[in-house]
PAGUBA-618038 format. One line per field, with one value per residue (C-alpha): chain; z, x, y. Coordinates in steps of 0.001 Angstrom, whole numbers, plus 524288, in hexadecimal, padded with zeros to 5 digits. Each point is the difference from the previous one (the first is absolute). Layout:
// PAGUBA-618038
gupa	A,...
pz	Z,...
px	X,...
py	Y,...
This chain:
// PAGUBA-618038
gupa	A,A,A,A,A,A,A,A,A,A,A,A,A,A,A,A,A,A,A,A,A,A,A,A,A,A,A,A,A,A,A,A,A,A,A,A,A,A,A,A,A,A,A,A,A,A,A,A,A,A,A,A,A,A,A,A,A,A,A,A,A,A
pz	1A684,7F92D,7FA87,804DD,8013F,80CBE,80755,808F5,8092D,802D3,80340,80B24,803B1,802BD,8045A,80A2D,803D5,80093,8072B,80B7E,7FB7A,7FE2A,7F5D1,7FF81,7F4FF,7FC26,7FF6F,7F778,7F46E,802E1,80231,7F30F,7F8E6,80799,7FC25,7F22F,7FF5C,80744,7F619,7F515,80445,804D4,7EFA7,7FC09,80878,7FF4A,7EFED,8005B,7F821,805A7,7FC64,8038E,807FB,80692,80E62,80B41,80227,80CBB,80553,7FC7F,7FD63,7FBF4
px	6DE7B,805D5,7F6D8,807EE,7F934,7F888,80690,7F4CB,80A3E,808D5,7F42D,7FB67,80F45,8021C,7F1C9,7FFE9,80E30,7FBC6,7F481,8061D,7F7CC,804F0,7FA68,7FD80,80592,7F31E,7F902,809B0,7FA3E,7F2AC,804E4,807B0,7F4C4,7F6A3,80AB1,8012F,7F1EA,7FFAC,807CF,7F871,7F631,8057D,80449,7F38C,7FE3D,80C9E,7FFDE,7F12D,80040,7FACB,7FF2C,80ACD,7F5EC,7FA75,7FAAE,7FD87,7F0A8,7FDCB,7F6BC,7FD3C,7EF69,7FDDB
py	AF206,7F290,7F6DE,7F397,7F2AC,7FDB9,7F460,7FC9D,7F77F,80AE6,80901,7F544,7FF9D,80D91,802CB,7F5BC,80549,80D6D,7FDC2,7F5E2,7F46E,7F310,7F61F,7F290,7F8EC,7FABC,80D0F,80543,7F8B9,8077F,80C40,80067,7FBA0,809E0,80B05,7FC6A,80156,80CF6,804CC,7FD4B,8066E,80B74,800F3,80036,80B7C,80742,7FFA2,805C9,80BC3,80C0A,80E54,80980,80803,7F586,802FA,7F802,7FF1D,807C0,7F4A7,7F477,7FC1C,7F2EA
């Protein structure tokens, strides 16, 4: 899988297209913003470092 940069714009683009919705030009501001955002966090999770034999917990207890 490529490491390329992630163009938050395009993403709305072709998810709106793939998903038959149609945006507003005013939301699209928002939505970028709310996507680059998304994506930060989602590093923060994706680059956590975990143990090869890591397991799913088999329910969760709070």
């Amino acid at each position: 899988m490529s490491k390329s940069a992630f163009d938050a714009e395009v993403f709305m683009e072709a998810a709106a297209a793939a998903l038959g919705l149609s945006l507003e030009d005013a939301w699209k501001p928002g939505v970028v913003d709310n996507l680059k955002r998304s994506h930060q966090i989602a590093q923060a999770v994706l680059t956590f470092p975990l143990p090869d034999d890591t397991e799913p917990a088999s329910r969760f207890l709070p």
